[in-house]
MARLO-469517 format. One line per 3 residues: number of its first residue (from 1); their letters; for each residue x, y, z of N, C-alpha, C. Coordinates in nm, 4 decimals, always signed. Example, Ala and Ser with C-alpha at 12.3 -4.5 7.8 and 13.67 -1.06 7.14 Angstrom:
MARLO-469517
1 = AS = +1.3190/-0.5690/+0.7800/+1.2300/-0.4500/+0.7800/+1.3200/-0.3300/+0.7800 | +1.2850/-0.2250/+0.7080/+1.3670/-0.1060/+0.7140/+1.2900/+0.0030/+0.7870
END
This chain:
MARLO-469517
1 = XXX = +0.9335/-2.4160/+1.4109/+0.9449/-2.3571/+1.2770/+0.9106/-2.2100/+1.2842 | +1.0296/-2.1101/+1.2100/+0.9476/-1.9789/+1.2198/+0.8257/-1.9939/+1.0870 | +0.7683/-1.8485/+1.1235/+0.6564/-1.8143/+1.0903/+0.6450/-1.7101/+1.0085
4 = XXX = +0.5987/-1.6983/+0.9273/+0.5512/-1.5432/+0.8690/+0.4881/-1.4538/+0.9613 | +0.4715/-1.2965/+0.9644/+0.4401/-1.2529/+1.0058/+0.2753/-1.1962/+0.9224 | +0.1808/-1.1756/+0.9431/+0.0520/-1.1541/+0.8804/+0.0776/-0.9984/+0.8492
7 = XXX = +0.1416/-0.9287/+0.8741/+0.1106/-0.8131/+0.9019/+0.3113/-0.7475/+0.7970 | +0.2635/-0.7860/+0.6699/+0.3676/-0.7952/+0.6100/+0.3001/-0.7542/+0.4529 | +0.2502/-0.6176/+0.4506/+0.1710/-0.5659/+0.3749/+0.2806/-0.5164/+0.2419
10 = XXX = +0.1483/-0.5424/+0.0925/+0.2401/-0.5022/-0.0210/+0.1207/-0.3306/-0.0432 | +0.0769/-0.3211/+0.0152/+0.0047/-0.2029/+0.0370/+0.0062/-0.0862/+0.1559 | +0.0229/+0.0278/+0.1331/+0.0456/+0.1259/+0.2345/-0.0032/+0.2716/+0.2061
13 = XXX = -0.1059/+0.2460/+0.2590/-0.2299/+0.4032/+0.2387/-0.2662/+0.3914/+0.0886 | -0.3230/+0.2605/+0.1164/-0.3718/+0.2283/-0.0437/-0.2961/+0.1822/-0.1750 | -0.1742/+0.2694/-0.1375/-0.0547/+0.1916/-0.2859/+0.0282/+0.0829/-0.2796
16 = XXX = +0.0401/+0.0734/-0.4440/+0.1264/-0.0934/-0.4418/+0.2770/-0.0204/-0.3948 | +0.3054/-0.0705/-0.3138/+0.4542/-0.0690/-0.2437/+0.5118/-0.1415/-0.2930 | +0.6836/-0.1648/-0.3628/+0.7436/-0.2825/-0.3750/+0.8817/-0.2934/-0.2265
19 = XXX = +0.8365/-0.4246/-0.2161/+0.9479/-0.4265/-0.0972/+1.0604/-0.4213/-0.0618 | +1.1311/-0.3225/-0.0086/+1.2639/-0.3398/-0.0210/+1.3387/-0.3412/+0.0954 | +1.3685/-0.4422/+0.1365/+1.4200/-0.4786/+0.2990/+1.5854/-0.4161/+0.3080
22 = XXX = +1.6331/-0.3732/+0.3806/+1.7305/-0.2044/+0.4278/+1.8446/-0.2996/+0.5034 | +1.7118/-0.2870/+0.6678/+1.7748/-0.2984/+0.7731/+1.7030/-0.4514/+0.8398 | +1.7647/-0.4936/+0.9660/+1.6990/-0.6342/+1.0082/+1.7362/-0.5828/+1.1461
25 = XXX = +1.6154/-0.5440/+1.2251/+1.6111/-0.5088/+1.3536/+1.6117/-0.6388/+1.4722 | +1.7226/-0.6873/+1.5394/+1.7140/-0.8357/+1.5947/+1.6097/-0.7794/+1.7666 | +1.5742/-0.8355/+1.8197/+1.5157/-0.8552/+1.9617/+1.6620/-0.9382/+2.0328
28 = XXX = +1.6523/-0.9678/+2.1468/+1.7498/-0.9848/+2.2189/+1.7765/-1.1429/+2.2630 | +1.6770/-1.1670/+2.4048/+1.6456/-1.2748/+2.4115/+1.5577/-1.3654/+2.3634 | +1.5880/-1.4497/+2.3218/+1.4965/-1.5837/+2.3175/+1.5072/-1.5764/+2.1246
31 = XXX = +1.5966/-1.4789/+2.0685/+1.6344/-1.4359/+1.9426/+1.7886/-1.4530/+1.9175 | +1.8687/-1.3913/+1.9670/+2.0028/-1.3899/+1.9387/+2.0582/-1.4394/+2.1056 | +1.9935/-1.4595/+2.2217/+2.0395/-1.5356/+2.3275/+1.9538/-1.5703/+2.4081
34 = XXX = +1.9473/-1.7232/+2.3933/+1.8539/-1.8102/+2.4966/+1.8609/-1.7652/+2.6211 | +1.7757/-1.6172/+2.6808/+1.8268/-1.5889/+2.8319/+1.7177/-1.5652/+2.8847 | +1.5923/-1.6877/+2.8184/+1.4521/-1.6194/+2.9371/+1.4990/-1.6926/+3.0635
37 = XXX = +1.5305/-1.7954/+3.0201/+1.5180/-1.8814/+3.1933/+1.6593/-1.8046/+3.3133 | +1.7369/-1.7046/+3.2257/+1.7948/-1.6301/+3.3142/+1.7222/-1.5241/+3.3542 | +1.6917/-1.4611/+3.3105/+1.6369/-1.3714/+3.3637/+1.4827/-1.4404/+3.4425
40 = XXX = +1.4210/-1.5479/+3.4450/+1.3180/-1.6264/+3.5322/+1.4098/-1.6432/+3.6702 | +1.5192/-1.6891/+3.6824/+1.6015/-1.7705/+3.7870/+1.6271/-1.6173/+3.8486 | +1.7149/-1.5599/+3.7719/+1.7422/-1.4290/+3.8327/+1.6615/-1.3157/+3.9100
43 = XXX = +1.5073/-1.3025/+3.8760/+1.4418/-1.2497/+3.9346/+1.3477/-1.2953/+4.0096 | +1.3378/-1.4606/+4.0498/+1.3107/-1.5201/+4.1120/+1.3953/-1.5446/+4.2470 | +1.5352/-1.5180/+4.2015/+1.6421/-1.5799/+4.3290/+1.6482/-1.4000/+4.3689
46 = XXX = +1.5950/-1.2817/+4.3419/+1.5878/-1.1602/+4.4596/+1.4915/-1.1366/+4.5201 | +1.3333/-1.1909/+4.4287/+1.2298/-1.2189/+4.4811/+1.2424/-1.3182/+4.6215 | +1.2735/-1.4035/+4.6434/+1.2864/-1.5281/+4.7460/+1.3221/-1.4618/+4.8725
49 = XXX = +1.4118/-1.3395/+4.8472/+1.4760/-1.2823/+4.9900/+1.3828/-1.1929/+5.0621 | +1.2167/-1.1555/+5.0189/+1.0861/-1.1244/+5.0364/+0.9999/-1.2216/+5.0522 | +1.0033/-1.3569/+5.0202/+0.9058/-1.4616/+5.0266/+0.8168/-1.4521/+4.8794
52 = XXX = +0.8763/-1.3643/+4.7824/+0.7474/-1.3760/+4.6553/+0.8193/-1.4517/+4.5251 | +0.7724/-1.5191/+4.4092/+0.7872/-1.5798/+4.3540/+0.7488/-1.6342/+4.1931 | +0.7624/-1.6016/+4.1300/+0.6691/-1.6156/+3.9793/+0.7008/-1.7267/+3.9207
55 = XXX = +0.5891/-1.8139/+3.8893/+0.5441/-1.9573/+3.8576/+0.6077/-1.9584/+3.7372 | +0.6249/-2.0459/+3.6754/+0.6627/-2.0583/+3.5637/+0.5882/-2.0725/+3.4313 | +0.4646/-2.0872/+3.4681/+0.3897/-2.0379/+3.3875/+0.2928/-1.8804/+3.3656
58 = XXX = +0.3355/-1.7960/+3.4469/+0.2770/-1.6816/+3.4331/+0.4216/-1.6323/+3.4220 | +0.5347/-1.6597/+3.3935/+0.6292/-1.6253/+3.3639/+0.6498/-1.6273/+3.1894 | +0.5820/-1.7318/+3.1436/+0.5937/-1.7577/+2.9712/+0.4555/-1.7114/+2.9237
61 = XXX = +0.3588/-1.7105/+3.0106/+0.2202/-1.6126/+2.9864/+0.2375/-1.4538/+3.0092 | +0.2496/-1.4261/+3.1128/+0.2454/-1.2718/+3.0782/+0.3847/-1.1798/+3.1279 | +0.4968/-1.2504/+3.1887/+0.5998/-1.1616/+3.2086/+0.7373/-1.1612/+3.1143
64 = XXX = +0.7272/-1.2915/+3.0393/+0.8084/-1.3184/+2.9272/+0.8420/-1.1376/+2.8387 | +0.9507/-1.0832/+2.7902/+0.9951/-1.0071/+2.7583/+0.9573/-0.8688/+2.7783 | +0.9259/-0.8566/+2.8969/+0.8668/-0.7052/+3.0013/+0.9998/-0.6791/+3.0462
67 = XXX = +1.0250/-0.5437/+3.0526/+1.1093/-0.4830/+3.1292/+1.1276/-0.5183/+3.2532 | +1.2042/-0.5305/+3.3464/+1.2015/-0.5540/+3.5083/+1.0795/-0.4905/+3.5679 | +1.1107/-0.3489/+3.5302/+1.0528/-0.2750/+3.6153/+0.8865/-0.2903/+3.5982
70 = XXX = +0.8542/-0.3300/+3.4654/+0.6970/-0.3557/+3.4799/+0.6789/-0.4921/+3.5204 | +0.7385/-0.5842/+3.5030/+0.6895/-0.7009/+3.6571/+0.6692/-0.6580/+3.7688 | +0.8111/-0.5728/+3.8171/+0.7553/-0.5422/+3.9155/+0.6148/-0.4834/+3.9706
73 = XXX = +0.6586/-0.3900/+3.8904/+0.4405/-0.3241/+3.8779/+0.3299/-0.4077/+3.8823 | +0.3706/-0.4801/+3.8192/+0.2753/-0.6180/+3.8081/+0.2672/-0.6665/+3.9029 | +0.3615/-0.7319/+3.9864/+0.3375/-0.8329/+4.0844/+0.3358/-0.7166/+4.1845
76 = XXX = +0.3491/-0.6025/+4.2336/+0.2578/-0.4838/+4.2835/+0.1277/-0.5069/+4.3156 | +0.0855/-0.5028/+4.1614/-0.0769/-0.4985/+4.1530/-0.1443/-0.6375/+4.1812 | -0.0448/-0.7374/+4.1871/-0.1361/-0.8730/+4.1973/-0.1031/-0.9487/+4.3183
79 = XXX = +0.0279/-0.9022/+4.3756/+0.0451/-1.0017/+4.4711/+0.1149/-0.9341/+4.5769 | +0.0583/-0.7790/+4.5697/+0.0716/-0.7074/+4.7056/+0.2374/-0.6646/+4.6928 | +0.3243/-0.6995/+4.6367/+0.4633/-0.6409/+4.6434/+0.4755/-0.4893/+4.6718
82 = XXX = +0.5529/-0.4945/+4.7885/+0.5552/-0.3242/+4.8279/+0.6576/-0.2580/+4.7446 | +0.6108/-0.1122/+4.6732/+0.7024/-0.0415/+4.5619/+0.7973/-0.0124/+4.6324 | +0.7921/-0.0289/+4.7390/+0.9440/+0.0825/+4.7984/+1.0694/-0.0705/+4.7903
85 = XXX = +0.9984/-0.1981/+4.7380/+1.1242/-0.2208/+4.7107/+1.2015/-0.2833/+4.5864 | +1.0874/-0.1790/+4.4941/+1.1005/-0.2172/+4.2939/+1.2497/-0.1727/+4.2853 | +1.3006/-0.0310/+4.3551/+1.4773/-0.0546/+4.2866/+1.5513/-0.0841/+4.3315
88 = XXX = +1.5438/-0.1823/+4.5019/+1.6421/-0.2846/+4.5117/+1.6113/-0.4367/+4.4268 | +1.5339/-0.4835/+4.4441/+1.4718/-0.5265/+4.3520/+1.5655/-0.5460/+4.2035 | +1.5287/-0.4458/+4.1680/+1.6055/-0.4515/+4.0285/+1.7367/-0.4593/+4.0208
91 = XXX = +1.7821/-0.3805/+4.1214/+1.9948/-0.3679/+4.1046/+1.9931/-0.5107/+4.1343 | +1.9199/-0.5654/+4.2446/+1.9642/-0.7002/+4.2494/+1.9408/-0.7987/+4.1395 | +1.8286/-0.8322/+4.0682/+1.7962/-0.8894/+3.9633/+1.9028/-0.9112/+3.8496
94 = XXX = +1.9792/-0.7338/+3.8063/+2.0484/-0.7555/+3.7374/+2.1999/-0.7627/+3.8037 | +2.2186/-0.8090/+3.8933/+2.3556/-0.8189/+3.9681/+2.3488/-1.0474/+3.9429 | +2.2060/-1.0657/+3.9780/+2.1756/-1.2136/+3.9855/+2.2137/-1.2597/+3.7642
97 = XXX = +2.1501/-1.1335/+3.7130/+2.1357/-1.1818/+3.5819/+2.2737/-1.1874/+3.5128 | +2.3891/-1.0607/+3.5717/+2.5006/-1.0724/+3.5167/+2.5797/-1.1812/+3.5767 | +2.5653/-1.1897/+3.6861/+2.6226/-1.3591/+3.6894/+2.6357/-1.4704/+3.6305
100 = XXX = +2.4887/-1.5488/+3.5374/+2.4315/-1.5937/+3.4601/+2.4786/-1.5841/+3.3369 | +2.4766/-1.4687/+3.3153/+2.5645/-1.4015/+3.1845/+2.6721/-1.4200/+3.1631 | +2.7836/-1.3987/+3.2636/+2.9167/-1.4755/+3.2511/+2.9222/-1.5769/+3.2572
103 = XXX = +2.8627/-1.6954/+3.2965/+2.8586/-1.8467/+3.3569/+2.8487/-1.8806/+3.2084 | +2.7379/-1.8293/+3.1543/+2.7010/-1.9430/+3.0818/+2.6466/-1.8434/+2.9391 | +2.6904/-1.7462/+2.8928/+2.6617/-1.6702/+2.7427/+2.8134/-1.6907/+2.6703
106 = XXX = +2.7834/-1.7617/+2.5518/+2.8866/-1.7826/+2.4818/+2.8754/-1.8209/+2.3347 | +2.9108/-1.7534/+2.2577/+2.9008/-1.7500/+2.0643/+2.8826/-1.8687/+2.0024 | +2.7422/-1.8306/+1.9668/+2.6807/-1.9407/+1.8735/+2.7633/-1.9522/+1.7633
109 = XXX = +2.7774/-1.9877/+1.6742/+2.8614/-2.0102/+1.4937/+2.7388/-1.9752/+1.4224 | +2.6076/-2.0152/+1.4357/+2.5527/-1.9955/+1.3347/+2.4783/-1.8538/+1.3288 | +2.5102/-1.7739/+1.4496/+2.4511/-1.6510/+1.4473/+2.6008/-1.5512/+1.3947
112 = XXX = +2.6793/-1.5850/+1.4454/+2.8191/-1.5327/+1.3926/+2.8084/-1.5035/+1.2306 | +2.7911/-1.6677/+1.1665/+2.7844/-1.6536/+1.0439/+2.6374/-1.5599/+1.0266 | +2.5316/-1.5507/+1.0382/+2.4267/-1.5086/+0.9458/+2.4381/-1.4042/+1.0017
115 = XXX = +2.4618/-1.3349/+1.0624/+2.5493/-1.1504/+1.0860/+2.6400/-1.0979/+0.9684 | +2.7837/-1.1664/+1.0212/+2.8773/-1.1271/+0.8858/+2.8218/-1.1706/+0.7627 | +2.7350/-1.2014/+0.7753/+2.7230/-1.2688/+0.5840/+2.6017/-1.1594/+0.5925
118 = XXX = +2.5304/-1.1264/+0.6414/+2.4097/-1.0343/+0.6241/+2.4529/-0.8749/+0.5712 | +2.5611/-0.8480/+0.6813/+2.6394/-0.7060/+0.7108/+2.7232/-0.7649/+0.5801 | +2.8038/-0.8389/+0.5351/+2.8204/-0.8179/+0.4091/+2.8154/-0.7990/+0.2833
121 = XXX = +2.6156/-0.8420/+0.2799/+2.5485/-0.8224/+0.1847/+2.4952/-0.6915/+0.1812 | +2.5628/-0.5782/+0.2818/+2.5300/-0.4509/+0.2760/+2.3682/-0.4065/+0.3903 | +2.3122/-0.5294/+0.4131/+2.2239/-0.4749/+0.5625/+2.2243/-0.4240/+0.6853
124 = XXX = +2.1639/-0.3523/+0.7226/+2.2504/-0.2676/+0.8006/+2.1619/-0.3423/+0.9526 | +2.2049/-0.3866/+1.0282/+2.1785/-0.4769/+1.1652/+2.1251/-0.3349/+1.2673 | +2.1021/-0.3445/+1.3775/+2.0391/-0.3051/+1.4858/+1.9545/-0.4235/+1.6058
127 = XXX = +1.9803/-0.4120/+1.7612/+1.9613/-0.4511/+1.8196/+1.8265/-0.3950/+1.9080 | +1.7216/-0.4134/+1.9530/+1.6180/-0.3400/+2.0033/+1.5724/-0.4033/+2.1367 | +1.5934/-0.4361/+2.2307/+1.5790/-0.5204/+2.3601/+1.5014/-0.4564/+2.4787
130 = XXX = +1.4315/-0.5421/+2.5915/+1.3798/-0.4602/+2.6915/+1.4862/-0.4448/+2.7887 | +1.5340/-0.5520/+2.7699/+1.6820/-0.5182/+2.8872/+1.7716/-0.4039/+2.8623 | +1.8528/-0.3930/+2.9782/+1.8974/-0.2708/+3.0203/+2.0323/-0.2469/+2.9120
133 = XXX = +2.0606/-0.1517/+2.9154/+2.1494/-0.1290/+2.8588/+2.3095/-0.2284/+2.8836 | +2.3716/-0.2007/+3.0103/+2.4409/-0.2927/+3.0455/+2.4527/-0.4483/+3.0182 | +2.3318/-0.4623/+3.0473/+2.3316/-0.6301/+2.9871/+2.3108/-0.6620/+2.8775
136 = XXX = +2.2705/-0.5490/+2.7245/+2.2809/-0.5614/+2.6117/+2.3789/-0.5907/+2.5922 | +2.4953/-0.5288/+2.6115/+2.6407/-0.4538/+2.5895/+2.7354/-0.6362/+2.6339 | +2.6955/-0.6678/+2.7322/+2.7687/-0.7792/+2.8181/+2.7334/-0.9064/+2.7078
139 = XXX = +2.6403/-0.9390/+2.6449/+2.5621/-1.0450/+2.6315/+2.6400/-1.0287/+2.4899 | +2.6290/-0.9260/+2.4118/+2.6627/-0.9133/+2.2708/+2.8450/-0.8963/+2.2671 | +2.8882/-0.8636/+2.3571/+3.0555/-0.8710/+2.3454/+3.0791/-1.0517/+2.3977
142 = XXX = +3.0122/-1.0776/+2.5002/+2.9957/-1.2529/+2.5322/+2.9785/-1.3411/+2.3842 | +2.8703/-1.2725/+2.2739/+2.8433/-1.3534/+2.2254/+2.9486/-1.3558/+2.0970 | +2.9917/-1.2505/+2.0895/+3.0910/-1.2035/+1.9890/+3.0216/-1.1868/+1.8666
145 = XXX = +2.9411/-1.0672/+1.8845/+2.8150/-1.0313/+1.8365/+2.7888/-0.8403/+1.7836 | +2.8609/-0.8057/+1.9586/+2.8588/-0.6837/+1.9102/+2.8810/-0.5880/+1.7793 | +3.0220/-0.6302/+1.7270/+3.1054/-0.5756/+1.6196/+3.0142/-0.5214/+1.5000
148 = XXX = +2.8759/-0.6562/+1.4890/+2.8245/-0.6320/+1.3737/+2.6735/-0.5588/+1.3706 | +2.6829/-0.4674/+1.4828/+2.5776/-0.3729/+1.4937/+2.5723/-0.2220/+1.4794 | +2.5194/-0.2034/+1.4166/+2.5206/-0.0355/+1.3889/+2.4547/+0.0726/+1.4972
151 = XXX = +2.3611/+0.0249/+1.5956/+2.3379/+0.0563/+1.7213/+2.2488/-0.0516/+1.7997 | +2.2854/-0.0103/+1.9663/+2.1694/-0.1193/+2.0148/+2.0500/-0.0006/+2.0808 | +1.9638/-0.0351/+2.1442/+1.8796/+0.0240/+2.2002/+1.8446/-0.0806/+2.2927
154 = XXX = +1.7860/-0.0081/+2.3997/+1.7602/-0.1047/+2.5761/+1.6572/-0.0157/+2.6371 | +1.5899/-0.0442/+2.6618/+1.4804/-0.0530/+2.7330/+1.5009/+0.1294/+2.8692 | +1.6255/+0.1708/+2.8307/+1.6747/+0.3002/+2.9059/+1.6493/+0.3951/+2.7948
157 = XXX = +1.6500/+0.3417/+2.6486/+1.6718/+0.4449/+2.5548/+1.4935/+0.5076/+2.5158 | +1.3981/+0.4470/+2.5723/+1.2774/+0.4988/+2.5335/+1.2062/+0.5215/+2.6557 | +1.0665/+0.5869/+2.6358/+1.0304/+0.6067/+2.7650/+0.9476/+0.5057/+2.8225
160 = XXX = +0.8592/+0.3769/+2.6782/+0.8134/+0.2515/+2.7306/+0.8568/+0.1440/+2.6756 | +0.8340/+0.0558/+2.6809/+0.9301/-0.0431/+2.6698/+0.8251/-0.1192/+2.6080 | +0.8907/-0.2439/+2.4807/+0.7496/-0.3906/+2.4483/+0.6530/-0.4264/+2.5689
163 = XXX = +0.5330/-0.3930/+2.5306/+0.5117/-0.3973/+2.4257/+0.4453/-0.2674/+2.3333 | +0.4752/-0.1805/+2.3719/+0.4826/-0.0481/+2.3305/+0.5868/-0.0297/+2.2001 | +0.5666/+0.0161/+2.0831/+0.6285/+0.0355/+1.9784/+0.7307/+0.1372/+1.9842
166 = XXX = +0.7605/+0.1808/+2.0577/+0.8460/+0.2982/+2.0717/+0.9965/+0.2688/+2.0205 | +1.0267/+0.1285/+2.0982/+1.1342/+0.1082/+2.0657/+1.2178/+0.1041/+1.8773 | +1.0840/+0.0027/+1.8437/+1.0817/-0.0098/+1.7008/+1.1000/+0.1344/+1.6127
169 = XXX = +0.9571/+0.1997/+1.6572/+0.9716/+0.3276/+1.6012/+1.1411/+0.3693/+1.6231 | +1.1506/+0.4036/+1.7480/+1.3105/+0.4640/+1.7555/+1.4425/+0.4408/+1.6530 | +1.3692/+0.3100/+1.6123/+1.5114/+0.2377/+1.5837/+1.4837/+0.2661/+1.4341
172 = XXX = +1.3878/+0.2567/+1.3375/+1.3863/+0.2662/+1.2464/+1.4102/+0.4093/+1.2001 | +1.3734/+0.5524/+1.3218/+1.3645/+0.6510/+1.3061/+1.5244/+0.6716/+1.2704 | +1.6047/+0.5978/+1.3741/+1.7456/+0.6174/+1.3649/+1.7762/+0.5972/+1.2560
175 = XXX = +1.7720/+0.4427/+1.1814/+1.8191/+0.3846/+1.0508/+1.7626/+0.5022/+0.9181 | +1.6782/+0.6158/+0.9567/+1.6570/+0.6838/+0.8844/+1.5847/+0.6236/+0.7676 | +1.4772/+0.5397/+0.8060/+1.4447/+0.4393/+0.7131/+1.3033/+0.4244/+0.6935
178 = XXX = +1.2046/+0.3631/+0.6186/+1.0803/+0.3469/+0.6488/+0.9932/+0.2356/+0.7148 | +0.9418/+0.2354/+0.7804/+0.8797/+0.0740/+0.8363/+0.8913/-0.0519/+0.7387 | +0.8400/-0.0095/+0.6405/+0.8334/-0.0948/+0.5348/+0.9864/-0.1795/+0.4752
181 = XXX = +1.0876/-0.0710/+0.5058/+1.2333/-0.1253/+0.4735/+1.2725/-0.1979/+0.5861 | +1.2346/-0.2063/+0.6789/+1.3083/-0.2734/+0.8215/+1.2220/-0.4182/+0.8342 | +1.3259/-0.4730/+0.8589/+1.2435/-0.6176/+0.8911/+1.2818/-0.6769/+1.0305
184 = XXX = +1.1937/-0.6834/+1.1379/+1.2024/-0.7327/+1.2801/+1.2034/-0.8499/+1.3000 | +1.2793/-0.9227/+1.3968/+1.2819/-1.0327/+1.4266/+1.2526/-1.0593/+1.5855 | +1.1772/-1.1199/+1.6017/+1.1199/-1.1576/+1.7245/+1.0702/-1.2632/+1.7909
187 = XXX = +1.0128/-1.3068/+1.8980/+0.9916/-1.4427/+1.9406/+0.8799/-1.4393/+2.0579 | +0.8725/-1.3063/+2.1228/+0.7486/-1.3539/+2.2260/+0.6597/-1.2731/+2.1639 | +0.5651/-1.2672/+2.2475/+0.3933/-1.1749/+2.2471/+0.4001/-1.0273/+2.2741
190 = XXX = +0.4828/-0.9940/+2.3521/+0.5015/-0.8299/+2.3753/+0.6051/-0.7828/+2.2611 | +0.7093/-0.8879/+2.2113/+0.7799/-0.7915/+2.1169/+0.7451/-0.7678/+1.9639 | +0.6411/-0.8777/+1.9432/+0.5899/-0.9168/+1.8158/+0.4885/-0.7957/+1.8254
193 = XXX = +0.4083/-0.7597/+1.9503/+0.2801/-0.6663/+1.9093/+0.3810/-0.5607/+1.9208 | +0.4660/-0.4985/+2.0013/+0.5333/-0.3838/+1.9473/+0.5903/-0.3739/+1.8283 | +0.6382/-0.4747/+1.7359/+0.6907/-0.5076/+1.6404/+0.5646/-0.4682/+1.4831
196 = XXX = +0.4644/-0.5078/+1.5379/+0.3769/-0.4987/+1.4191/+0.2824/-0.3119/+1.4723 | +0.2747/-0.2667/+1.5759/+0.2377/-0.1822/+1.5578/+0.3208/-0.0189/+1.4968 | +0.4605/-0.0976/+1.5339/+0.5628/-0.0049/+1.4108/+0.5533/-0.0161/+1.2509
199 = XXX = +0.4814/-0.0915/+1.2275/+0.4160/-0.1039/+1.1138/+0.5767/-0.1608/+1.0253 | +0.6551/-0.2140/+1.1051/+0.7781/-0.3144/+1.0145/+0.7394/-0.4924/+1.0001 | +0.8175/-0.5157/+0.9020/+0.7789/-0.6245/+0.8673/+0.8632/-0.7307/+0.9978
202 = XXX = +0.7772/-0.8182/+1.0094/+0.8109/-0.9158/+1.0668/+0.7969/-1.0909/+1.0827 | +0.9531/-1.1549/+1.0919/+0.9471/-1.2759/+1.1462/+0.9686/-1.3146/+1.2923 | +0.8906/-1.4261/+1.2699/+0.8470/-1.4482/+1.4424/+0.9142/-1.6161/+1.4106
205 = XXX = +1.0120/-1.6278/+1.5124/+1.0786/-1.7216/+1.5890/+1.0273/-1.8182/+1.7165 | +1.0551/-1.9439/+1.7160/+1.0370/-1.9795/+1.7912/+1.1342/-2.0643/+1.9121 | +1.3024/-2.0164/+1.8564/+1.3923/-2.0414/+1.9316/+1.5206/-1.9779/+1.8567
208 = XXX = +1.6721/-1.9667/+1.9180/+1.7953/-1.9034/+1.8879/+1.8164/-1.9552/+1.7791 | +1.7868/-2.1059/+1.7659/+1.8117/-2.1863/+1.6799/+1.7252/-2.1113/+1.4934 | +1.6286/-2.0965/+1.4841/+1.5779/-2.0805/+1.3915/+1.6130/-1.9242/+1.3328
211 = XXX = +1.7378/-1.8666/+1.4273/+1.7686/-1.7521/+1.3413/+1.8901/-1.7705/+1.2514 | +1.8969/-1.8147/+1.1121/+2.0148/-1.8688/+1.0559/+1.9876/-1.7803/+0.9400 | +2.0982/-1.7823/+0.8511/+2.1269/-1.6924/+0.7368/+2.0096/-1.7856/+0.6748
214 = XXX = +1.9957/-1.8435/+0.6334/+1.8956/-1.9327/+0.5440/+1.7225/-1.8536/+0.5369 | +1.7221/-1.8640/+0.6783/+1.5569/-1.8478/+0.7831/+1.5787/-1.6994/+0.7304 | +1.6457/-1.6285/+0.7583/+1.6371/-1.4547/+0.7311/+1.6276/-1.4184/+0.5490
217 = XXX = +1.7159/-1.4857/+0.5061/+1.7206/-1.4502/+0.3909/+1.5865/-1.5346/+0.3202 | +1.5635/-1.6455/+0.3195/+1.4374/-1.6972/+0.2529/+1.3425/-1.5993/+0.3303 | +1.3323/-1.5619/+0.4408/+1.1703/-1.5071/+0.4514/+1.1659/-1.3024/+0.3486
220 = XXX = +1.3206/-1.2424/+0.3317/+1.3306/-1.1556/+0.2853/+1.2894/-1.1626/+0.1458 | +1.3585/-1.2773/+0.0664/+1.3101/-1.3003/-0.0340/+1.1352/-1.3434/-0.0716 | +1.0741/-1.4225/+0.0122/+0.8978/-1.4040/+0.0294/+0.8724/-1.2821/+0.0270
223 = XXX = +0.9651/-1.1452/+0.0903/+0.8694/-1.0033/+0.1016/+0.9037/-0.9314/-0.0007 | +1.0017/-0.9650/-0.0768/+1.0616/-0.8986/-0.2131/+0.9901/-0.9441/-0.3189 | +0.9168/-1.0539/-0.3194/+0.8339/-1.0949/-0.4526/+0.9362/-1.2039/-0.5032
226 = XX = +1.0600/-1.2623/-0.4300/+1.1548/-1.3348/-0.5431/+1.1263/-1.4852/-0.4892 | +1.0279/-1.5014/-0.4353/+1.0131/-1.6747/-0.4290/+0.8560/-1.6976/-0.5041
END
């Protein structure tokens, strides 16, 4: 079941704010495409050709929606991985992930619908992801998804990545909008704390499934005062 977000204030530097939701900033995976366990398999099957390996549970504990490149750092700092080989490493990762991507990314209906019906109610969409640019681009023309975005942003377009707010900030800076008008959608621990330290409102997901026109629009209406 999604969730409210706590951090979904009718107050801002003391005044009554009334809410008025703009834009709906989506997250990538595990939001609009079930692709943690690709990107687990994928950077596990370039890892293997070194002998190193990430469990599957420190994979849904602390590397779940990190950029490549800060796992790598990570498993650097914890399990001796030598840096000189973080950017083969990576070309390979995402050479393993776009594979994956073609095999098996293909258009949900119910995200189709709660897009066009959103973008027709005049909201203006945006995509905000740690992944790379390329595989934004692949995943959202796969999903037949792209069309209804007004920009994406990837993890190339800022200088840190979730769980660092930058991205958020960026994106709302773009929409020319205020925190308070943007509403984020998200699903792990790094994108939710970047998510709330942009100071936008947010729902938190707990699978592809629970992002439906219904789930978006009832939780908009909770922040508007109309339920």
């Amino acid at each position: 079941m999604y969730r409210f977000s706590r951090r979904s204030p009718k107050y801002i530097n003391g005044e009554d704010v009334m809410t008025k939701i703009k834009a709906i900033i989506f997250d990538m995976d595990g939001v609009l495409i079930e692709a943690k366990d690709w990107h687990y398999e994928a950077l596990n099957r370039a890892l293997a050709h070194f002998g190193y390996t990430i469990s599957r549970y420190d994979h849904l504990v602390t590397f779940d929606g990190l950029p490549t490149r800060r796992k790598l750092e990570l498993l650097s700092k914890e399990k001796g991985l030598p840096t000189s080989l973080h950017s083969f490493l990576n070309e390979l990762k995402q050479i393993y992930t776009l594979e994956l991507v073609h095999a098996r990314c293909k258009p949900i209906f119910q995200h189709e619908y709660a897009l066009s019906n959103l973008k027709m109610m005049g909201y203006r969409l945006a995509v905000a992801s740690n992944s790379i640019r390329n595989t934004i681009e692949i995943m959202m023309q796969k999903s037949n998804l792209i069309s209804y975005f007004e920009f994406m942003l990837s993890n190339q377009d800022v200088i840190l990545g979730k769980p660092n707010p930058e991205i958020y900030q960026k994106s709302i800076q773009k929409f020319g909008l205020m925190p308070q008008e943007c509403l984020v959608i998200e699903d792990n621990e790094n994108g939710i704390k970047a998510a709330k330290e942009a100071n936008a409102h947010l729902l938190i997901v707990k699978s592809v499934l629970e992002v439906n026109l219904d789930n978006i629009l009832n939780y908009i209406q909770h922040l508007e005062g109309n339920v």
